[in-house]
C-alpha positions, 0 to 999 in steps of 0.5 A: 260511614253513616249508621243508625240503630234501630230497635223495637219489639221483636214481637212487633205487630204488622203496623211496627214491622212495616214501619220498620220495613219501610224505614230500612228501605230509605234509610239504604237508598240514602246510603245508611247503614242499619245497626240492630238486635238482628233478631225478629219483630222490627228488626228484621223488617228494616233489615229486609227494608234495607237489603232490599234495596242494597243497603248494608245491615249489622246485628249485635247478636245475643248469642255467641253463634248468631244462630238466632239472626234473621235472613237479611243481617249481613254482619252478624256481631255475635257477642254473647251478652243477651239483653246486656248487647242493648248498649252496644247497639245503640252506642253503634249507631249516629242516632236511634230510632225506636219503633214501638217496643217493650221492656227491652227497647227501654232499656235501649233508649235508657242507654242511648240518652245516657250515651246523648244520643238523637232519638226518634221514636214511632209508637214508642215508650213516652220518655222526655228526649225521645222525639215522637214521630207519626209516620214514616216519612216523618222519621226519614226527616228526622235522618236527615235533618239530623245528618244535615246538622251532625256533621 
Protein backbone atom coordinates (compact mmCIF):
# COMPACT_ATOMS: atom_id res chain seq x y z
CA UNK A 1 0.00 0.00 0.00
CA UNK A 2 1.14 3.12 -1.09
CA UNK A 3 0.81 6.17 1.68
CA UNK A 4 1.85 9.64 2.00
CA UNK A 5 1.65 11.99 4.86
CA UNK A 6 0.63 15.21 4.51
CA UNK A 7 0.97 17.91 7.31
CA UNK A 8 0.60 21.74 7.57
CA UNK A 9 -1.45 24.30 9.51
CA UNK A 10 -4.70 23.25 10.75
CA UNK A 11 -5.33 26.81 10.51
CA UNK A 12 -4.55 27.08 6.80
CA UNK A 13 -5.48 30.10 4.72
CA UNK A 14 -7.93 29.28 1.64
CA UNK A 15 -4.81 29.11 -0.74
CA UNK A 16 -2.97 25.96 1.82
CA UNK A 17 -6.59 24.30 1.96
CA UNK A 18 -7.13 24.24 -1.66
CA UNK A 19 -3.58 22.97 -2.22
CA UNK A 20 -4.51 20.64 0.08
CA UNK A 21 -7.70 19.76 -1.21
CA UNK A 22 -6.49 19.52 -4.48
CA UNK A 23 -3.53 17.07 -3.67
CA UNK A 24 -5.87 14.75 -1.67
CA UNK A 25 -7.92 14.39 -4.77
CA UNK A 26 -4.73 13.18 -6.95
CA UNK A 27 -3.18 11.51 -4.61
CA UNK A 28 -6.60 8.98 -4.50
CA UNK A 29 -6.96 8.75 -8.17
CA UNK A 30 -3.59 7.37 -8.15
CA UNK A 31 -4.34 4.79 -5.74
CA UNK A 32 -2.49 6.80 -2.39
CA UNK A 33 -3.61 6.67 0.67
CA UNK A 34 -3.37 9.84 2.57
CA UNK A 35 -1.77 9.89 6.47
CA UNK A 36 -2.48 13.23 8.74
CA UNK A 37 -3.09 14.91 11.79
CA UNK A 38 -6.86 14.24 11.04
CA UNK A 39 -7.88 17.58 12.36
CA UNK A 40 -8.82 20.78 10.57
CA UNK A 41 -6.74 23.49 8.16
CA UNK A 42 -4.85 21.12 5.37
CA UNK A 43 -5.46 18.16 6.70
CA UNK A 44 -9.16 18.11 6.13
CA UNK A 45 -8.84 19.51 2.79
CA UNK A 46 -6.71 16.69 1.42
CA UNK A 47 -8.92 14.32 3.34
CA UNK A 48 -12.17 15.58 1.78
CA UNK A 49 -9.75 15.93 -1.70
CA UNK A 50 -9.19 12.29 -1.16
CA UNK A 51 -12.58 10.70 -0.23
CA UNK A 52 -13.78 12.68 -2.99
CA UNK A 53 -12.74 10.58 -5.04
CA UNK A 54 -12.82 7.31 -3.17
CA UNK A 55 -9.46 7.40 -1.62
CA UNK A 56 -8.64 5.95 1.75
CA UNK A 57 -7.44 8.44 4.58
CA UNK A 58 -6.00 7.77 8.21
CA UNK A 59 -5.85 10.24 11.16
CA UNK A 60 -3.12 10.14 13.93
CA UNK A 61 -5.31 11.74 16.21
CA UNK A 62 -4.38 13.60 19.36
CA UNK A 63 -6.89 12.70 21.75
CA UNK A 64 -7.70 9.20 22.78
CA UNK A 65 -11.31 9.44 21.42
CA UNK A 66 -10.72 10.97 18.09
CA UNK A 67 -13.61 13.29 18.98
CA UNK A 68 -11.72 16.34 17.23
CA UNK A 69 -11.48 14.18 13.54
CA UNK A 70 -12.81 16.05 10.76
CA UNK A 71 -15.80 14.31 8.64
CA UNK A 72 -13.77 13.05 6.00
CA UNK A 73 -10.97 10.70 7.98
CA UNK A 74 -11.87 7.12 7.52
CA UNK A 75 -9.29 5.49 10.39
CA UNK A 76 -9.12 7.41 13.11
CA UNK A 77 -5.42 6.37 15.11
CA UNK A 78 -6.60 7.92 18.47
CA UNK A 79 -3.25 7.78 20.36
CA UNK A 80 -3.55 10.14 22.97
CA UNK A 81 -0.23 11.94 22.64
CA UNK A 82 -1.30 15.78 21.30
CA UNK A 83 1.70 17.19 19.63
CA UNK A 84 3.86 14.13 20.72
CA UNK A 85 1.70 12.23 17.52
CA UNK A 86 3.77 14.64 15.05
CA UNK A 87 6.54 11.43 14.70
CA UNK A 88 4.05 8.86 14.05
CA UNK A 89 2.58 10.57 11.23
CA UNK A 90 5.13 10.99 9.49
CA UNK A 91 7.02 7.98 10.17
CA UNK A 92 3.47 6.61 8.36
CA UNK A 93 3.71 7.57 5.33
CA UNK A 94 6.47 6.56 2.14
CA UNK A 95 7.27 10.33 2.14
CA UNK A 96 6.03 13.83 3.20
CA UNK A 97 4.41 16.65 1.89
CA UNK A 98 4.18 20.00 4.08
CA UNK A 99 2.00 22.62 2.68
CA UNK A 100 2.49 25.68 4.60
CA UNK A 101 2.48 25.49 8.26
CA UNK A 102 3.62 26.41 11.92
CA UNK A 103 5.47 25.67 14.82
CA UNK A 104 3.73 22.11 14.63
CA UNK A 105 4.45 21.39 11.11
CA UNK A 106 8.50 22.00 11.98
CA UNK A 107 8.60 19.68 14.29
CA UNK A 108 6.96 17.17 11.84
CA UNK A 109 9.44 17.99 9.14
CA UNK A 110 12.25 17.81 11.88
CA UNK A 111 11.03 14.23 12.35
CA UNK A 112 10.75 13.16 8.95
CA UNK A 113 14.59 14.25 8.09
CA UNK A 114 15.55 12.30 11.09
CA UNK A 115 13.60 9.51 10.01
CA UNK A 116 15.33 10.24 5.81
CA UNK A 117 12.22 10.52 4.90
CA UNK A 118 11.53 12.49 0.82
CA UNK A 119 9.81 15.87 1.52
CA UNK A 120 8.23 18.12 -0.67
CA UNK A 121 7.08 21.22 0.57
CA UNK A 122 4.68 24.05 -0.79
CA UNK A 123 4.91 27.50 1.06
CA UNK A 124 6.53 25.65 3.95
CA UNK A 125 9.26 26.31 6.26
CA UNK A 126 12.78 26.90 4.11
CA UNK A 127 14.79 24.11 5.85
CA UNK A 128 17.78 22.08 3.42
CA UNK A 129 16.21 18.59 2.57
CA UNK A 130 12.56 20.06 1.97
CA UNK A 131 12.43 20.19 -1.59
CA UNK A 132 10.22 23.22 -2.51
CA UNK A 133 7.48 23.07 -5.06
CA UNK A 134 5.05 26.09 -6.62
CA UNK A 135 2.21 24.44 -7.59
CA UNK A 136 -0.02 21.50 -7.48
CA UNK A 137 0.95 19.60 -10.23
CA UNK A 138 4.47 20.09 -9.33
CA UNK A 139 3.73 18.12 -6.09
CA UNK A 140 1.79 15.31 -7.99
CA UNK A 141 5.31 15.07 -9.82
CA UNK A 142 7.39 15.04 -7.12
CA UNK A 143 4.51 11.60 -5.95
CA UNK A 144 5.38 10.20 -8.74
CA UNK A 145 8.76 10.44 -9.38
CA UNK A 146 9.28 9.45 -5.98
CA UNK A 147 6.95 6.14 -6.38
CA UNK A 148 8.83 5.56 -9.49
CA UNK A 149 12.37 5.32 -8.22
CA UNK A 150 11.42 4.18 -4.37
CA UNK A 151 10.49 0.92 -5.26
Amino acid sequence: MKIVSVIGSSQANEEEYKVAYEVGKLLAERGITVVCGGRTGVMEGVCKGAKEKGGLTIGIMPSYTGEEANPWVDIKINTGLSWNRNPIVVATGDMVIAIGGNWGTLSEIAYALILGKYIVGYKTHNIEGVEKVDSVEDIIKRVEEFYKNAF
